[in-house]
C-alpha positions in Angstrom: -133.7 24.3 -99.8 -132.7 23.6 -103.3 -134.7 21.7 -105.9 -133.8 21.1 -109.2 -136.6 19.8 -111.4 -135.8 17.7 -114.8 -138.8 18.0 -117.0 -139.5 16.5 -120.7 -142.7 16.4 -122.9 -142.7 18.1 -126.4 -145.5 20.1 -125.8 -145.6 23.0 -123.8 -149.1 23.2 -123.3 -149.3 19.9 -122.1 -150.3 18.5 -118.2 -146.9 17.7 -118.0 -146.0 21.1 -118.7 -148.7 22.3 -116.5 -147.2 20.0 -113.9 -143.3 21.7 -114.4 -144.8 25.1 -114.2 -146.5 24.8 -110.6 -143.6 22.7 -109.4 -141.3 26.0 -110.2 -144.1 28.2 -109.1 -144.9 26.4 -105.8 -142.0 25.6 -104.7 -140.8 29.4 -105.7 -143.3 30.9 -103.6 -142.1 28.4 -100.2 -139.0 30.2 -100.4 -137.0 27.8 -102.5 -134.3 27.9 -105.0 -135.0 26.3 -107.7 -133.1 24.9 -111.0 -134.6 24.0 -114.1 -133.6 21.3 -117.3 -136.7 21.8 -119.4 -134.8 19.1 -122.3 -137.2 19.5 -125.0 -136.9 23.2 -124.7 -132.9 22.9 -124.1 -132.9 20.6 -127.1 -130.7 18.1 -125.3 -128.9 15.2 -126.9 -129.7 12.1 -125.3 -126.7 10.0 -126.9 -123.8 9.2 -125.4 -120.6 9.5 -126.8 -116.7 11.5 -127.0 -118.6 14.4 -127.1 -119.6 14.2 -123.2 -115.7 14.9 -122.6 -113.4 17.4 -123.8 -110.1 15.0 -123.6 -110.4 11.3 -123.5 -108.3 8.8 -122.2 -108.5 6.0 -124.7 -108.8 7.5 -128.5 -108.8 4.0 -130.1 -111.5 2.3 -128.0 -114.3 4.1 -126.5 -115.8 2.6 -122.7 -117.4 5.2 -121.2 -117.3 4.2 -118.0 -114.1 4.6 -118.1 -113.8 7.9 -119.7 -116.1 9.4 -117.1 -114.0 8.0 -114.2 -111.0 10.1 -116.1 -112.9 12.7 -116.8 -113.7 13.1 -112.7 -110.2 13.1 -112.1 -109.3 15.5 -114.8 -112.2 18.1 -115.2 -112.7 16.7 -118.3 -116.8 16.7 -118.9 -118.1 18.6 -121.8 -119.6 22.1 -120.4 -123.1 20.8 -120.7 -122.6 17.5 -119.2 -120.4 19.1 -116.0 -123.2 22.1 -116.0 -126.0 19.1 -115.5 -123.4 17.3 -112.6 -123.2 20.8 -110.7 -127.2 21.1 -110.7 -127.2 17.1 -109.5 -124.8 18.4 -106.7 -126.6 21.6 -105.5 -130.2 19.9 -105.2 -131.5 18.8 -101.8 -134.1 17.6 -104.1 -134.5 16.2 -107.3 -137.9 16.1 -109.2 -138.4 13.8 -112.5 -141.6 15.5 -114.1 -142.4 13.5 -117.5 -144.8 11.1 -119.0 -144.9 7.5 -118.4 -143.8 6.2 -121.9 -143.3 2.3 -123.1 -143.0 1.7 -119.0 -140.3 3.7 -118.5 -138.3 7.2 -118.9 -139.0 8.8 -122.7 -135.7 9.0 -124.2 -134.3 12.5 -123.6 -135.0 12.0 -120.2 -133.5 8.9 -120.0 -130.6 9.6 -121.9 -129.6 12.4 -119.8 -129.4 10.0 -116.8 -127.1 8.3 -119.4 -124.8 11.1 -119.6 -125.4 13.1 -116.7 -125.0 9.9 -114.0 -121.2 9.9 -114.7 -119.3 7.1 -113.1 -116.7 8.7 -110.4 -118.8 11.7 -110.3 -122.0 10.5 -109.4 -121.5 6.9 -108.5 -118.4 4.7 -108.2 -115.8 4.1 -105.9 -117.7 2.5 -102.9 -120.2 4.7 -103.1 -123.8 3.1 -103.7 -127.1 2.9 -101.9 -126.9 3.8 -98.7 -123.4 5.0 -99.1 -124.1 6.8 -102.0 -123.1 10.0 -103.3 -126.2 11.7 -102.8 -127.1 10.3 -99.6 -128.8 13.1 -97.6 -130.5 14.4 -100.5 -134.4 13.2 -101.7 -135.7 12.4 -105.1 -139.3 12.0 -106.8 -140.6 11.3 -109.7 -143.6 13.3 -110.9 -145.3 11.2 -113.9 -148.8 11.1 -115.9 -149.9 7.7 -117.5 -152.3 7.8 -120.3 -154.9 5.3 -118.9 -157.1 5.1 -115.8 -155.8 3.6 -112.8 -157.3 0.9 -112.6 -155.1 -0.5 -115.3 -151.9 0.1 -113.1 -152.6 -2.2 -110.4 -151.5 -5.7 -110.1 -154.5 -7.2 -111.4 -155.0 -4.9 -113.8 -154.1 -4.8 -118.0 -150.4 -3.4 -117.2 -149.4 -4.1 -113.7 -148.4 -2.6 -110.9 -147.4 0.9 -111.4 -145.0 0.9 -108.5 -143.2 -2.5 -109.9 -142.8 -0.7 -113.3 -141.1 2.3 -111.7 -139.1 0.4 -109.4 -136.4 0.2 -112.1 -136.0 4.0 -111.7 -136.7 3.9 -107.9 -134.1 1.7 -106.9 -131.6 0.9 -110.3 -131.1 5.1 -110.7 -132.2 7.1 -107.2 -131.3 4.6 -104.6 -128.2 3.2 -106.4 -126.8 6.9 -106.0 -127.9 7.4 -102.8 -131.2 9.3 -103.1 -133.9 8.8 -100.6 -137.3 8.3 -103.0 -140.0 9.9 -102.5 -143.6 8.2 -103.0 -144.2 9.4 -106.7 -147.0 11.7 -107.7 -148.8 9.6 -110.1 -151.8 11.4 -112.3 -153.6 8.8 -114.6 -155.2 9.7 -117.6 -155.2 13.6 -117.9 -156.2 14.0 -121.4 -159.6 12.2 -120.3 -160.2 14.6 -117.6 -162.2 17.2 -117.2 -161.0 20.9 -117.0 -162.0 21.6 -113.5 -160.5 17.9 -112.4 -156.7 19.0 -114.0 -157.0 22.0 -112.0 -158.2 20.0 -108.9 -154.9 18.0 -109.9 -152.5 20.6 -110.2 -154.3 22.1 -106.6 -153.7 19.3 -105.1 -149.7 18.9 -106.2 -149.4 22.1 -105.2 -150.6 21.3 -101.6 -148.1 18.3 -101.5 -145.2 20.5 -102.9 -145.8 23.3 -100.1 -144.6 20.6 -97.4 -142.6 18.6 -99.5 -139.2 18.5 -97.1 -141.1 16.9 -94.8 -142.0 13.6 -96.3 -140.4 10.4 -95.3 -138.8 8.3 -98.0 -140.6 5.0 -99.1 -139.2 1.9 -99.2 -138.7 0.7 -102.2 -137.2 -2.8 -102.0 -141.0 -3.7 -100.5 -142.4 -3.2 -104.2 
């Protein structure tokens, strides 16, 4: 199968990075091919703007929407923006592998959904949800949070983890037709111990190894 993993934190040496490397490695070893957007290391630009195209439609007023639905019709997507699209399109599976940062995606990552979730392309036309362009493939988001877990619950100081990635879940996977995977959630891995981020990574690496086989979760319940 193919698996294309987005990954961003700054640090190399971080979990996160940790995290990417045994995805790659793991999944590797199953037998599967696997494609990579390491952003920090890529030095992506998260902002949107003419630059995602190489002709636009409107030169006086720029709606991107717009441009990317001429841009699908025209093969008109700047080579880095259509070279992220083709990845999109070749995955059966599509990890997210980043830290949990002000309750949602850090920027780079978010701005390449920005750029990269082009209108006629990846969405548009009819084709949402259940009918949406990627239905058939899965998606999951692999993400760290920097406090214990008992924080994350609905009781607790911020919430319900599952309600704060829901925007993600269901307003960027399921709207373009992904199947969601229950996320692999690690809290607080600076605080751990050694021997419990290596239990960590063990135990991702486990999941990984039968990863095609999960069932999707359903979202809307959250």
């Amino acid at each position: 199968m193919n698996v294309l993993v987005v990954y961003w934190h700054p640090e190399p040496q971080s979990f996160n990075g940790a995290m990417f490397q045994r995805t790659v490695e793991t999944l590797k070893s199953a037998g599967h091919e696997v494609k990579t957007s390491d952003l920090h290391a890529m030095n992506f630009n998260p902002v949107s703007g003419r630059h995602n195209f190489t002709q636009t439609q409107d030169t006086e007023f720029f709606k991107q929407q717009l441009e990317e639905m001429h841009a699908a019709e025209h093969d008109g997507f700047s080579v880095d923006i259509e070279a992220e699209i083709e990845k999109l399109e070749w995955s059966d599976l599509v990890i997210f592998q980043f830290p949990l940062w002000w309750f949602g995606l850090p920027a780079m990552l978010k701005g390449w959904v920005d750029r990269v979730f082009a209108m006629g392309r990846v969405y548009g036309g009819g084709r949402f949800y259940e009918n949406g362009v990627f239905k058939g493939k899965k998606a999951m988001l692999s993400v760290t949070m920097g406090g214990p877990e008992e924080i994350y619950v609905k009781d607790g100081w911020n919430g319900d983890l599952d309600a704060i990635l829901r925007p993600i879940h269901r307003g960027i996977l399921e709207f373009t037709g992904f199947s969601v995977l229950a996320p692999q959630k690690v809290f607080g891995p600076a605080r751990m111990s050694e021997q419990q981020r290596v239990d960590e990574l063990t135990r991702y690496g486990e999941r990984l190894k039968t990863i095609f086989s999960e069932s999707a979760i359903e979202v809307g319940q959250y």
